[in-house]
C-alpha positions in Angstrom: -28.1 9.3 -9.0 -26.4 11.7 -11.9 -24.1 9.6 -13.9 -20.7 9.8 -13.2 -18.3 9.6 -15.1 -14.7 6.9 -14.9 -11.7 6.7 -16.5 -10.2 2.7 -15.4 -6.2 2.5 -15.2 -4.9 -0.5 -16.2 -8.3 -1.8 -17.4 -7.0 -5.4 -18.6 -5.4 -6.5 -14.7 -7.4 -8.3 -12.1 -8.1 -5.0 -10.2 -9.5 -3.5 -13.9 -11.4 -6.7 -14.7 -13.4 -6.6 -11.6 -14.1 -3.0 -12.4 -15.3 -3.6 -15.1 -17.4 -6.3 -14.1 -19.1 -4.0 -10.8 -19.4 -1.5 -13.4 -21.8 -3.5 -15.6 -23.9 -4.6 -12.6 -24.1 -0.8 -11.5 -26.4 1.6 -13.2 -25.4 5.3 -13.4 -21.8 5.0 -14.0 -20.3 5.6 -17.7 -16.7 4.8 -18.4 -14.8 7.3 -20.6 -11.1 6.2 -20.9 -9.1 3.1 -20.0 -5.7 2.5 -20.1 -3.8 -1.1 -20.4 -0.7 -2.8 -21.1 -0.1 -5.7 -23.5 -3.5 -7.5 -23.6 -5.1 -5.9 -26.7 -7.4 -8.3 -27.6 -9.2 -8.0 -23.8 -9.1 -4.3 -24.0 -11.0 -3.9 -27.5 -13.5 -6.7 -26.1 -13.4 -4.0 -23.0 -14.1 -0.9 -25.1 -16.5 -2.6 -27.3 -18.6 -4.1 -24.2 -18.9 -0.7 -21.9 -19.1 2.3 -25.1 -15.1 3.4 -24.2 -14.2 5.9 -26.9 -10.5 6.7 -25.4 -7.5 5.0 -24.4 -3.8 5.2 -23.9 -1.2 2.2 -24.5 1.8 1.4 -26.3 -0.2 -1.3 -28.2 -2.9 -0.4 -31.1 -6.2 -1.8 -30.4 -9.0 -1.6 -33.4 -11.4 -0.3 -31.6 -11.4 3.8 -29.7 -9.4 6.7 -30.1 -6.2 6.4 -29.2 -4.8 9.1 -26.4 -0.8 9.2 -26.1 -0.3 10.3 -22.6 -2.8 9.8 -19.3 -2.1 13.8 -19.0 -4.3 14.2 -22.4 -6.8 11.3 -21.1 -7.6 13.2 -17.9 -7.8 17.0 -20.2 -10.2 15.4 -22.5 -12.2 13.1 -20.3 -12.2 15.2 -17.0 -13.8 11.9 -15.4 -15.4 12.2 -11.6 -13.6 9.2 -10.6 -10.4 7.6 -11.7 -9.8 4.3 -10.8 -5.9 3.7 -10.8 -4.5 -0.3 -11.0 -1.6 0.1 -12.6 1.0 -1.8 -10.8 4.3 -0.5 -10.0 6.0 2.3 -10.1 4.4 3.3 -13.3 1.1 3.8 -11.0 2.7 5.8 -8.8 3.3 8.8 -11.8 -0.6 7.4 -13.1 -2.0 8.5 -9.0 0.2 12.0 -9.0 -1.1 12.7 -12.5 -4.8 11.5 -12.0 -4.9 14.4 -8.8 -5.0 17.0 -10.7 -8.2 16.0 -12.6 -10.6 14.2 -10.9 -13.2 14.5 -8.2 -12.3 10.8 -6.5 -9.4 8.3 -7.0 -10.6 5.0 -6.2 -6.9 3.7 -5.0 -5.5 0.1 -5.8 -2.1 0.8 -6.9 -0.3 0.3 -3.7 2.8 2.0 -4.7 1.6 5.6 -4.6 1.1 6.1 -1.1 4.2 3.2 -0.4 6.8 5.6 -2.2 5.1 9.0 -2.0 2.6 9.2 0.7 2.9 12.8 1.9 3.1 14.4 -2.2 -0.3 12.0 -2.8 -1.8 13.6 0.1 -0.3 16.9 -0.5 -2.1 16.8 -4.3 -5.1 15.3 -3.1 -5.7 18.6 -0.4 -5.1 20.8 -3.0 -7.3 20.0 -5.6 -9.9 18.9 -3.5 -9.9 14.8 -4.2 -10.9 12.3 -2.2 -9.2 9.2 -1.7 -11.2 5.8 -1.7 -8.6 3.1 -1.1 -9.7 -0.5 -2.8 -7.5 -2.9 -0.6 -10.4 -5.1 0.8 -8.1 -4.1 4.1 -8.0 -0.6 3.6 -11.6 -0.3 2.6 -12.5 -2.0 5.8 -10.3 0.1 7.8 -12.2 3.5 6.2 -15.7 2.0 6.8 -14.8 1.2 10.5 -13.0 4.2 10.9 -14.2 6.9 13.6 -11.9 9.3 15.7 -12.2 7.6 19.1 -9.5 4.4 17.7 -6.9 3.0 19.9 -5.5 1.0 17.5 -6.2 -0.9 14.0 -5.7 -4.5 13.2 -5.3 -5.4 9.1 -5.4 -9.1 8.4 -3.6 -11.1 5.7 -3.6 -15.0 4.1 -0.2 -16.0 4.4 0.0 -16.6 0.5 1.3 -19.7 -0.8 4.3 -20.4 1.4 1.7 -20.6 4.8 1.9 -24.3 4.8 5.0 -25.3 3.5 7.5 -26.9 5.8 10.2 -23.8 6.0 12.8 -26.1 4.9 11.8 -26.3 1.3 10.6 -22.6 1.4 13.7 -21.9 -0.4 13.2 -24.4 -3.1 9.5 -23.5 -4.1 9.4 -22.4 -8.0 7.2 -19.2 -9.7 4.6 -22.0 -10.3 4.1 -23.1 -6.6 4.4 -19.6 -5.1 1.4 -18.3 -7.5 -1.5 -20.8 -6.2 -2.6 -18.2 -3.9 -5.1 -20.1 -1.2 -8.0 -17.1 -1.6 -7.6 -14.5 -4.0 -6.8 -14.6 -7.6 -3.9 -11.4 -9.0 -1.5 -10.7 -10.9 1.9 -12.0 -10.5 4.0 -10.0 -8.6 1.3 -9.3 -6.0 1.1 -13.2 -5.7 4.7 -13.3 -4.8 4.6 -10.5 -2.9 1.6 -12.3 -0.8 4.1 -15.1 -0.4 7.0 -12.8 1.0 4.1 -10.7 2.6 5.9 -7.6 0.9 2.4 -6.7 0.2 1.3 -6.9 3.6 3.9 -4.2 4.4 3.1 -2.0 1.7 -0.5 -2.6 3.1 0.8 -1.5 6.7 2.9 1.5 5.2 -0.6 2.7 3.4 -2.4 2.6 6.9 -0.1 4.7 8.5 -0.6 7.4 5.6 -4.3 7.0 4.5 -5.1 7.1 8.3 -2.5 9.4 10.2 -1.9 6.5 12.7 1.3 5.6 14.0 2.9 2.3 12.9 2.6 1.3 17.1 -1.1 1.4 16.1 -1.2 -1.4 13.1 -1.3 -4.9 14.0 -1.3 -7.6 11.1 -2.5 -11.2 12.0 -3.3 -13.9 9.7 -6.9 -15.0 8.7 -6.3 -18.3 6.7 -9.6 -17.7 4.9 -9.4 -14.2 4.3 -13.1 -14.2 6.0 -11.9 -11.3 8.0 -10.7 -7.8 6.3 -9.9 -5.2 9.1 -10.6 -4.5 12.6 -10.6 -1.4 14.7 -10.0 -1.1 18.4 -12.0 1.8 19.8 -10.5 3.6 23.4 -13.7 2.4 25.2 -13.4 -1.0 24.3 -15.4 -1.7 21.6 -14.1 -3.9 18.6 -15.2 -2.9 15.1 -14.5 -6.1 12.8 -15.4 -6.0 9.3 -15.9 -9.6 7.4 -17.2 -11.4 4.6 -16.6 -13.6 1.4 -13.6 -12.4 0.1 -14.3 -11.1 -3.4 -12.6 -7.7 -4.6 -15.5 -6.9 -6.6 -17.6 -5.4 -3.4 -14.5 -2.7 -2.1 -14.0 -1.9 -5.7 -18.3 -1.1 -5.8 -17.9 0.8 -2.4 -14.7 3.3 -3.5 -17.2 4.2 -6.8 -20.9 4.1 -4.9 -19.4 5.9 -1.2 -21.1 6.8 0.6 -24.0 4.6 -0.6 -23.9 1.3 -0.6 -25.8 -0.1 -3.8 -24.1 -3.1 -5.0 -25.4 -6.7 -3.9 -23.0 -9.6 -3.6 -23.5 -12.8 -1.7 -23.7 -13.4 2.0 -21.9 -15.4 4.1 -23.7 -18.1 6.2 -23.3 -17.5 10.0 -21.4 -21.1 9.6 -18.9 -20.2 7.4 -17.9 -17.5 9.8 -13.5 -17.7 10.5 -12.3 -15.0 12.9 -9.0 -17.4 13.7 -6.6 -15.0 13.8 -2.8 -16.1 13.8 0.6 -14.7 14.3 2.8 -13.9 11.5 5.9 -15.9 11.6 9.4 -14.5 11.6 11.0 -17.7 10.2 8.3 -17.9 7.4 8.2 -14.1 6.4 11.9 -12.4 7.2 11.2 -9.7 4.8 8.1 -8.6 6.5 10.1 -8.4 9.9 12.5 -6.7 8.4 10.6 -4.0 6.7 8.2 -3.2 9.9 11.5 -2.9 12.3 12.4 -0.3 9.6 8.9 1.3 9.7 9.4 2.1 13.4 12.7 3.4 13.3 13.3 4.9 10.2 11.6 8.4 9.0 11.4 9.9 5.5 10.7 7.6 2.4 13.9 6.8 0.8 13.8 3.0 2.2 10.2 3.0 1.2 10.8 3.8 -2.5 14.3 1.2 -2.3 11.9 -1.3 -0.9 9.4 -1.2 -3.9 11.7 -1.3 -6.7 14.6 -3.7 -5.3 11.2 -5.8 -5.0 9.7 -5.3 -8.3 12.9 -6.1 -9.7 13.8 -9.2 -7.7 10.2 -10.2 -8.1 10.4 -10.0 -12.0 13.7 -12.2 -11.7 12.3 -14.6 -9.8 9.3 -15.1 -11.8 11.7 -15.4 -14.9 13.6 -18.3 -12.6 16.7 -16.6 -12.5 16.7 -16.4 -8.8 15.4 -18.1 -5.7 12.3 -17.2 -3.4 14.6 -16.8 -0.6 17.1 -14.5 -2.8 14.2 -12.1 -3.5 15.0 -11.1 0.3 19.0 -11.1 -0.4 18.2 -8.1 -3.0 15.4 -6.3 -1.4 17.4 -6.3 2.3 21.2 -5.3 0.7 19.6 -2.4 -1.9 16.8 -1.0 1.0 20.2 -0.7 3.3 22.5 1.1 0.5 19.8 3.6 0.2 19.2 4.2 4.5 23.0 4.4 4.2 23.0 7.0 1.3 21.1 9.1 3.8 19.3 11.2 1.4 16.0 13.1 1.8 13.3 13.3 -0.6 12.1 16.8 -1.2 10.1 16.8 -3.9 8.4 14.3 -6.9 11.8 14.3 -8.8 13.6 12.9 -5.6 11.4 9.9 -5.6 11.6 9.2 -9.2 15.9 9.5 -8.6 15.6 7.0 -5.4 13.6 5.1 -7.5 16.0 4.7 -10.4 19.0 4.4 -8.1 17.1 1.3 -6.4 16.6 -0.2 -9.4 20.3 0.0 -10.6 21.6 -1.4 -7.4 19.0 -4.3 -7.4 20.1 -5.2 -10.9 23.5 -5.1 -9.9 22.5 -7.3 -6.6 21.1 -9.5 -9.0 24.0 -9.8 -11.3 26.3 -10.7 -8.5 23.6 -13.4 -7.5 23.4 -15.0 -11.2 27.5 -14.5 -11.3 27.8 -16.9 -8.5 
């Protein structure tokens, strides 16, 4: 196999870590630029480990060439696959921009097809990209996916609140809502595997990356995470895709497709869960509230007002200035403002100006909250 060339966005998170790690069990793969956030000291060990000569940050690290703007990166680098895991809103720009200069973007940052699916799509047709999504759920999805599909099933944990008596829900601290029962992230994906926010950015993401309907995406919980997707085929075959759950092996597939070359361990037959439960109301009002809207709202204003009055609330919560249950009070009162605003999103710029209107009224939500 030729070696291809990668360029990892936000190198130093959970999602770049394990990139890193499937890249050094990998042979034919060189990366070329990286991009991180605050964690110098793990991004020079990164550069210094894998041969990286650029990189773009805020922060100075000792070691590469340092690159002011991911626009620059991608002109000097021109990698064959970018993978993008830069959370937020800030990965949404990093996807749009990554488009117009690569041959593959390997997708974790959920945000980009959340707040603009259709301009994603629109950028990937025209300069020929194809789109790998990472999600364990997603990746099953694609490697499942044929024409003849009725309907899709994605499956999800239940974070840290699955268990709890819903009575003290409300009372649960940062430190209790991040002991995720199976996977270890980042922060605000923890919390938002606890409010299964995530699991409905996950849903939104199906219905883009796949053309289906959102009639056509079940969620169910899988308390061990054993199973990833499953697809429903009009002549009654059932497609399930399962194993250990370990982000390393989607992250190997979105760089290796359509070859599978990475080795990982199997699962006994014994330790085989396909328990699949349903998602409770009472436990998870956000994710309620956010499908009802995905069947009966069109364009992506609420979208984009749902990711940042969550990464807003999120990053208040985590700082313990609000409740769990008040992350819900934001999100629900800034994601109606915006359907009531009643304005259409046209083009990039209107997602970025939904996206900073959101963000106003959800600090403003907040302010009332911490007045009180």
């Amino acid at each position: 196999m030729e070696e291809k060339t990668v360029v990892i966005l936000g190198v130093t998170g959970s999602i770049g870590t394990q990139t890193v790690d499937v890249i050094k069990a990998l042979k034919g793969f060189k990366v070329v630029g990286i991009s991180f956030g605050r964690n110098v000291s793990l991004a020079e060990k990164i550069i210094d480990e894998l041969g990286v000569k650029y990189y773009v940050s805020e922060r100075e690290a000792s070691k590469g060439v340092k690159i002011e703007t991911l626009e620059e990166l991608f002109s000097i680098t021109e990698p064959d696959i970018v993978v993008c895991a830069i959370p937020g809103f800030e990965g949404v720009k990093a996807a749009l921009e990554s488009l117009k200069h690569t041959k593959r973007l390997a997708l974790a940052t959920k945000e980009a097809l959340v707040c603009a699916g259709p301009f994603v799509k629109q950028l990937a047709e025209k300069y020929s990209v194809e789109i790998i999504p990472i999600d364990s759920e997603h990746s099953a999805i694609f490697q499942l996916y044929e024409p003849h599909i009725d309907h899709v099933l994605i499956t999800a944990s239940g974070g840290a609140v699955r268990d709890v008596p819903l009575d003290d829900i409300p009372s649960l601290t940062p430190a209790q809502i991040l002991k995720h029962p199976t996977w270890s992230m980042g922060g605000r994906i923890t919390v938002d595997s606890a409010t299964m926010v995530n699991k409905l950015f996950e849903v939104i993401e199906a219905h883009e990356l796949f053309n289906l309907d959102y009639s056509k995406i079940d969620v169910k919980l899988n308390r061990s995470s054993f199973v990833h997707g499953i697809v429903f085929l009009k002549d009654g075959v059932i497609k399930i895709h399962a194993g250990k759950p370990d982000m390393r092996i989607p992250i190997a597939y979105s760089l290796t497709y359509p070859e599978r070359i990475y080795e990982s361990c199997i699962a006994d037959v014994k330790e085989f869960d396909l328990s699949l439960y349903n998602v409770e109301e009472e436990r998870y009002p956000i994710f309620h509230y956010g499908l009802e809207l995905a069947r009966t709202q069109s364009g992506l204003s609420w979208r984009i007002a749902l990711n940042a009055s969550d990464e807003i609330a999120v990053e208040y919560f985590l700082r313990e200035k609000i409740t769990f249950r008040q992350i819900e009070t934001v999100v629900k009162r800034t994601v109606d403002y915006v359907i009531e605003a009643d304005k259409s999103v046209e083009s990039i710029n209107d997602v970025y100006e939904i996206d900073n209107i959101s963000r106003n009224y959800a600090a403003k939500v907040v302010k009332e909250l911490l007045s009180k």
